[in-house]
Structures are given as C-alpha cells and as structure tokens.
N, C-alpha and C positions, 0 to 999 in steps of 0.2 A: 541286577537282582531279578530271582523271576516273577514271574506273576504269582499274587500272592495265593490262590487257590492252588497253589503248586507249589507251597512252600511246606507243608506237612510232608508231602511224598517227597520232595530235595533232600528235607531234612535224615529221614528216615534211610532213603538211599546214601548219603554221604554217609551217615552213622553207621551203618553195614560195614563201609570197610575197615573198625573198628572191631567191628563182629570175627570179619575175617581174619585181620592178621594179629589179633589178640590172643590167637591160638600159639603164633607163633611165640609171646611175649610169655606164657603160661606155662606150655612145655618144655620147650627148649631152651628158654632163658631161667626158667624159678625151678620148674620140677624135677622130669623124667630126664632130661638130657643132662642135668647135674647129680644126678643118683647115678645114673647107667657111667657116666664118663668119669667119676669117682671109684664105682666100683671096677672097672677095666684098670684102671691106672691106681691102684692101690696093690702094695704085695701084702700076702700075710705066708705066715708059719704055717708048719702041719697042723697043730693046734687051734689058728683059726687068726690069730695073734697078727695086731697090723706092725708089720716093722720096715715100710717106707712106703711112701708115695712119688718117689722120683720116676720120670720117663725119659727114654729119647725122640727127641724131634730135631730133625736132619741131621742128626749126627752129635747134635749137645745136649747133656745129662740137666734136665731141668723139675723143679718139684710141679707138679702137677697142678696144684691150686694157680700158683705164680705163671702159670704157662696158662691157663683159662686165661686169667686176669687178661695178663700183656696182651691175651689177643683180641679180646674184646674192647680191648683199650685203642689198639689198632684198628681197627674195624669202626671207631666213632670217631678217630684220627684219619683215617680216609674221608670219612663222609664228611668233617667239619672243611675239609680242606677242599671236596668237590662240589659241595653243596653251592658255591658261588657263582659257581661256575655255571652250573647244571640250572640253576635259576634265572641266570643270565641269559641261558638259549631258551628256557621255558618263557622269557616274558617277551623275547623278541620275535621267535618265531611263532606264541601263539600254541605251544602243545603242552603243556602243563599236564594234560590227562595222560599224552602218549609216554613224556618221562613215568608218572606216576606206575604205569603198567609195567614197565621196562624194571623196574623196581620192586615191584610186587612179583612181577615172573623172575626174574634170578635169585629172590630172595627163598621164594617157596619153592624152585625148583632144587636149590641148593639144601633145603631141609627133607626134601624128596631123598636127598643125595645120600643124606645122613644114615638112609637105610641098608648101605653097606659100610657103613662103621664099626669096625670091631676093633680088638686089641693088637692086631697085627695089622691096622691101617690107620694109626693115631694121629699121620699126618694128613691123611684124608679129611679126618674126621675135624680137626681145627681148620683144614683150610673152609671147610663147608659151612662150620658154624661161621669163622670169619664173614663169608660171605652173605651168607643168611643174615646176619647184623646188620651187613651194608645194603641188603635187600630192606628189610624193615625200617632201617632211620633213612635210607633215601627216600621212599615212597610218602613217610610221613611227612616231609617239606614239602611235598606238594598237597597232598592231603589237608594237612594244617591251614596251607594256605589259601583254600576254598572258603573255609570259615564266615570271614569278614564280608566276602560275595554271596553267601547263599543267607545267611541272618542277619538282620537287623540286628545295631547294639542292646536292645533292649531282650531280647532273644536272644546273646552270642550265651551268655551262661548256662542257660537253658539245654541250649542244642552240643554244647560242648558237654555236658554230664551228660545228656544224652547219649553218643557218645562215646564215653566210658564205660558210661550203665552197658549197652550192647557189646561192647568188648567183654566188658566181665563175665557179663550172660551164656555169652556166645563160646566164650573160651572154658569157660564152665562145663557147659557140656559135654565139647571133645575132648577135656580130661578125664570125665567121669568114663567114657568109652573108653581111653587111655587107659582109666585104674583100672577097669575089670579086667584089659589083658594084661596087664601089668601082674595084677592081683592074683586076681579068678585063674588066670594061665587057660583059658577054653584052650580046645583041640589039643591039649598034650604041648600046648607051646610053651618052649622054655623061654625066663628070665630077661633073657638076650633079644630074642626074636620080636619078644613082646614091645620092648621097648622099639625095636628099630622098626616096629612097625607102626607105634606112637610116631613117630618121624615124618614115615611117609605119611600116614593121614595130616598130621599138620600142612604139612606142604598141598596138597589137594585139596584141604578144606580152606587155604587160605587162598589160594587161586580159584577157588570154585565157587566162594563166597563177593568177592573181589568182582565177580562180573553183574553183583546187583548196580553198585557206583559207575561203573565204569558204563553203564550200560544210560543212565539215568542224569550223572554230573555233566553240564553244560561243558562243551570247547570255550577254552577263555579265547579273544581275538589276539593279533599280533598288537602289541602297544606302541613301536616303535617303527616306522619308517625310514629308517637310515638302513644305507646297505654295505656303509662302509665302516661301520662298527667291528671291534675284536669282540668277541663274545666271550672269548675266551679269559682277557684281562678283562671283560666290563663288568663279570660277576663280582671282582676284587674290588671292581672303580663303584658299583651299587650298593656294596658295604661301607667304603669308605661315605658315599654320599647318605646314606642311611644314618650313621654314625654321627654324622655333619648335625643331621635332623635329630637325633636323640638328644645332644650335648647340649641344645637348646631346648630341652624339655626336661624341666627339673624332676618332674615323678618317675617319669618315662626312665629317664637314665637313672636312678637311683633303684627303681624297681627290678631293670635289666642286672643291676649291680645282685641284690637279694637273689635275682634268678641264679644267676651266674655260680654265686655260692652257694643257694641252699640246695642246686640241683647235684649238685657235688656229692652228697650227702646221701640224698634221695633215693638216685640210680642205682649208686653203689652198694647204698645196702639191698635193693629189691634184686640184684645182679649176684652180692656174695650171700643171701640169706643161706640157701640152700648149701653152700660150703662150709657156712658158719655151721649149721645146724650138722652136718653129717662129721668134720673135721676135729669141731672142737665140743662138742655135744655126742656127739656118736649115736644119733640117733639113726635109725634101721629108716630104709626107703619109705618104707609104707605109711611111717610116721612121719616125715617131711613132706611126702605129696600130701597126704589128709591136711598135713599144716596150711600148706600151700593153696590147696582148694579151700580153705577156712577162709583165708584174706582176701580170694575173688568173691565170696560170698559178702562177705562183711563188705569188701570196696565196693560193692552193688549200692548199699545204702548210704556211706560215706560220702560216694562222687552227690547224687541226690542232696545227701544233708549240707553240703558244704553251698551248694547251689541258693538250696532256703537260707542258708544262716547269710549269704551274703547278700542277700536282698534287703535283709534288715542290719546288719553292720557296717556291711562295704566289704568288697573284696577284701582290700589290704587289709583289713582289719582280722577280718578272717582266716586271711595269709599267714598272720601273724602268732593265732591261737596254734594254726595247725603245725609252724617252726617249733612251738616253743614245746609240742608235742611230739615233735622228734628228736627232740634233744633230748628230752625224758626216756623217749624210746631208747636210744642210744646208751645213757647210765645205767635202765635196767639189764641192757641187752649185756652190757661189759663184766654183771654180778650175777647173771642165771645161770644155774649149775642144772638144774631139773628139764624133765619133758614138761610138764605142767606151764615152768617159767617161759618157756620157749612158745607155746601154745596162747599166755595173757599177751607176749608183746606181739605176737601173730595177729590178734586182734586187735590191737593198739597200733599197727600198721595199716591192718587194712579200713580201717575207719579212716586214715590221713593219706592214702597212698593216693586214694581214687581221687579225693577231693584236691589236693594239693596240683595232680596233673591237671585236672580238669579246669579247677579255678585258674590256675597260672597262663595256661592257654587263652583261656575266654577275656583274663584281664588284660594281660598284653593284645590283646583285638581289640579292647576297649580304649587302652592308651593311646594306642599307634593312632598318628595322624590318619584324616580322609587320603587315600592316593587309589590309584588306579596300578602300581606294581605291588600287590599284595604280595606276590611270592618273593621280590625282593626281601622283605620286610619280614618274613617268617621264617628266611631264610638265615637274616640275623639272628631273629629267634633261636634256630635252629643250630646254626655254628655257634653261637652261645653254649648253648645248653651241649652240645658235644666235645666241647674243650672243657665244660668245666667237669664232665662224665671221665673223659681219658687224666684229667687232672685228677680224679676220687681216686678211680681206680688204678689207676698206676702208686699214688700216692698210700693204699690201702694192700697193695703188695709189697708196695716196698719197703712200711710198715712190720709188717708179720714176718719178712725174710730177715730185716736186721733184730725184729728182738723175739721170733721163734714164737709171736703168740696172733693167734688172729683178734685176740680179744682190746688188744692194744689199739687194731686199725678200726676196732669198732668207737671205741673212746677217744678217737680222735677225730672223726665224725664231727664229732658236737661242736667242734674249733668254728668248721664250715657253717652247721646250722645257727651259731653264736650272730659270725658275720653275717648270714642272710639275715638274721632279726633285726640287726641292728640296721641295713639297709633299707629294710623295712617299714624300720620308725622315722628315718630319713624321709622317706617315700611317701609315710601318710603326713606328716608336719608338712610338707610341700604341698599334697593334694589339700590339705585342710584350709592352709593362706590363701590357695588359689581360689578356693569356694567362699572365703570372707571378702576376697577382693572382687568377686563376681557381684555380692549381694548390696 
C-alpha cells in the first residue's frame, strides 16, 4: 500500500485509466461504431427502403447484426481463455503494469486502425474491432487488479465509482467532439469520414490518456521465486487454486454465482443496445448517439448513488435493488414501440449500469480473502464475467436468428437477471448468519 499522503494522487492516477479507455467502451462499443457499421452493411432500395442486411466475410453470406455479435463474442472468448495465463506471468515475473500497456497499445492502436474501415473492407473492420475488444478486457484484468493494493476496504467502493465517475466523464466528452463531426459535418466532411475519424481520436485519446497511470501506478514485485514453474499451465493451476478458496466461502461463491449470471445480462444489453435501437426501432443515428450520451450522463450519478446507498444497506443488498431493476428494464425494453420509450429505459439503464459495474468490482475486493496474488484473484473475476459475456451474447444471437425477432433475445435476458437475484439472496442469508455468528 503506499503512503497514505499518496493515496489521493494513486487514486486519482489509477481512476485516469478509466478516463482513457472509457472512450473506447462509449464509441466504438455503444455508439458511432454501431451506427457507421449498421449503416455500411445495410442495403436499401432506390426509394430508400431497407430490404436486407446480409454481408460477406471471407467468403460466407452472414446477417450483419449476428456477425457483430459472434465476434465480440469471440473476442471475450479469447481473453477468458488468455487471461490465465497472462496473470500467471504478471504475478511471477513482477510486470502487471508492462501487460497492462501491452493491452492498452494494441487495443487503441487497433481502433486507430478502424480509420480505414469502409464498405469494401468489412473484413478489416471486424478483425479491428475484434482486437480492440481484446485490447480493452485484457488491460482491465490488470487494471482491476490494482484495486485491493492501492485502497483500503473501507475505500475499495469509494475509489471504484470513482472510477467509473471518470470513465463516464471522460468518455463524455470525446463523444461530444465525436457528435459535432459526426453531426455538425465542419470542413465539408462527409458522414463516413466523420465517423472514421471518431475512431481514430478514440484510439489517441485512449493511449494518450493511459500515460497518467502508467506513469504514476506502482511495479508490483515478483511474488514467486521458483524458476522452474510453467507459467504457462500455472495460470490454469491459480484458478483451479483460486476456486479451491472460493468453494470454502459461502458468500464468496454464491456471490461469484450472481456475478456470473447477472453479468450475462448486463453486458449484452450495453453491447446490443445500439442494434436494438437502430434494427428494431429504426431510429436515425443522431437519435441513438444523443440516447447513448443520456446514459453516460445519468451513469455519472448512478455509479456515485450506488456507492451512498451501499454504505447504508450493504452491497448485496443493493446488488439486489439494482437485478431486479434490470429485469424491469428488460420487460419494458421487449414492449417499446416509441423514441420516447427507448429514451425512459435509456435512463433506467444508465442509473443501474454505472452502479452495478462499480458495486460489483468493489464487492468482490471486499469478499476475496487478504493474499498477495491479487491479479490471480481478478483474473477469476475476470474469466467469470467473460464466459458469462460470450454466454449472453452468443445466447442473444442465436435467439433472434432462430425466431427473426431481436425483441425475443431481449426477454430472455431476464431468465439470466432472475438467476443472479436469486443467487443473490443466497449470498446475503450466508453473509447475515455469518455476522450473527460473529456477534
């Protein structure tokens, strides 16, 4: 831990890289990069009239939405499967920051990349965002795992909406810059150009921001003095051993259970909002990004309130309000027919989006036993919450391909958010016995 006169400026430097790669989570995952890549891969009639959205990639006829999906699906399927790994040489060798960067530079470089994606380079353009994905959720597993070393428990909720708050913030703004070109079109720039040069600033603002932490976050030491270690299978053997330690913690692993599903949920709709809303809503660009920028705003105050409410509830508890407020979100989302409708759950998202990441991060730092392999431990986290992602998501395509409606993969959702409540309540009955048996 550092000294504690250095704990405001830690906090604030870690929270930056939030700042930074929140651009990428704003653009390219919710907004501009789902308008632009919608509108390329849509045909219409002389009349204006949409009559398909199928494309080709390497040579196979696939619908367009379903082809985003599977690959963002892949893309948290790679990382659930490297993350072990990549953990494994972060705690032995001692570079946790040098991975982190390794991840943040191919991630941003590859949304750099994005700025020659056009209609006659669709396979560019998926392998970039691909990559860009595995730039953004590798980086965070180390990222994340700072957490528990630079705040005390009493502080981890605190500094994780923190955080968020700065993600929001931060991502806020280089969209508003995004809309005007987007919008406004200055210098005679068309449509096209605007957007792929939303891209590249993503990528420069997320590497360029990225060197306040990197500049500031402490080298963790090497943990491990053996030199005849696989590092390669130990990522595999520190989950299993991880695993070992959870199944002996009743909240711990019931909690992990809640994660597991309700993140399911979660990701996938912050992932297809933007398809939902232009596919089956047919709302125009300009109304989906304004949508889009509504819920970083609103998530500003949401990550914050979720923080206060759990000081006086309890996490779980709190956890709990905000499941059973996306299940609701969920029912209304399957019945809106209106802009208007699309616009109330916009905001009924972004009050639960911020707080839900925030809280869930901060609680599982609170759960996890005292250790000194924290990036083991988040790396759990981590391959968690990306298997249950390529689970939503594949799950939420394959949905709308067999019965032709996306509104179906949205009401099925709530299957997911049902089980996380209910592991939930598991989760707090366990923490409750445990605090009567203490007293």
């Amino acid at each position: 831990m550092e000294p504690k006169n250095n704990a405001g400026k830690l906090h604030r430097a870690w929270s930056m890289y939030d700042w930074a790669n929140s651009a990428y989570n704003l653009v390219i995952t919710s907004t501009i990069f789902p308008a632009y890549y919608d509108a390329i891969t849509t045909t219409k009639d002389v009349s204006g009239n949409i009559i398909g959205n199928n494309v080709m990639f390497f040579g196979y006829k696939i619908d367009s939405a379903a082809l985003y999906t599977y690959a963002i699906a892949f893309a948290y399927l790679v990382i659930a499967i490297a993350s072990p790994i990549l953990s494994s040489i972060a705690d032995y060798k001692g570079n946790k920051k040098s991975f982190m960067k390794f991840f943040c530079y191919i991630g941003s470089l590859a949304c750099c990349a994005l700025y020659f994606f056009t209609k006659d380079t669709l396979s560019l353009g998926i392998i970039c965002c691909v990559i860009a994905a595995i730039g953004y959720c590798g980086s965070l597993v180390f990222y994340n795992a700072y957490l528990p070393e630079i705040a005390v428990e009493s502080e981890q909720d605190k500094v994780s909406a923190q955080g968020f708050a700065y993600g929001y913030f931060g991502s806020v703004i280089l969209q508003v810059i995004c809309f005007v070109f987007v919008l406004v079109k200055p210098f005679e720039m068309d449509a096209g150009f605007a957007s792929r040069l939303s891209f590249l600033l993503v990528g420069l603002w997320w590497m360029g921001f990225a060197q306040i932490p990197f500049a500031v976050l402490p080298k963790n030491k090497t943990l491990h003095a053996k030199n005849n270690v696989n590092i390669l299978s130990n990522g595999f053997l520190e989950l299993k051993k991880v695993w070992k330690q959870v199944r002996q913690m009743p909240v711990l692993r019931n909690y992990l259970g809640a994660f597991f599903f309700y993140s399911m949920g979660v990701q996938t709709v912050m992932l297809a909002a933007t398809l939902f809303g232009s596919q089956v809503l047919h709302l125009a660009a300009e109304k989906l990004i304004i949508c889009i920028l509504l819920i970083q705003i609103v998530a500003i105050a949401g990550s914050y309130l979720m923080a206060k409410l759990s000081a006086i509830l309890g996490n779980i508890k709190v956890l709990m309000i905000t499941v059973t407020v996306w299940i609701l979100i969920c029912i209304i989302a399957y019945f809106i027919m209106t802009d208007i409708g699309f616009y109330i759950v916009a905001i009924l998202v972004g009050f639960v989006m911020g707080g839900i990441q925030s809280l869930s991060r901060s609680t599982y730092s609170k759960l996890m036993p005292e250790t000194n392999d924290t990036t083991s431990f988040f790396s759990f986290y981590d391959v968690t919450e990306k298997v249950a992602i390529v689970i939503g998501m594949f799950s939420f395509g394959l949905i709308e391909h067999i019965t032709g409606n996306m509104r179906n993969s949205i009401f099925a959702l709530t299957i997911f958010f049902a089980f996380g409540f209910l592991f939930l309540l598991f989760a707090q009955r366990k923490y409750s016995r445990s605090v009567q048996q203490q007293l």
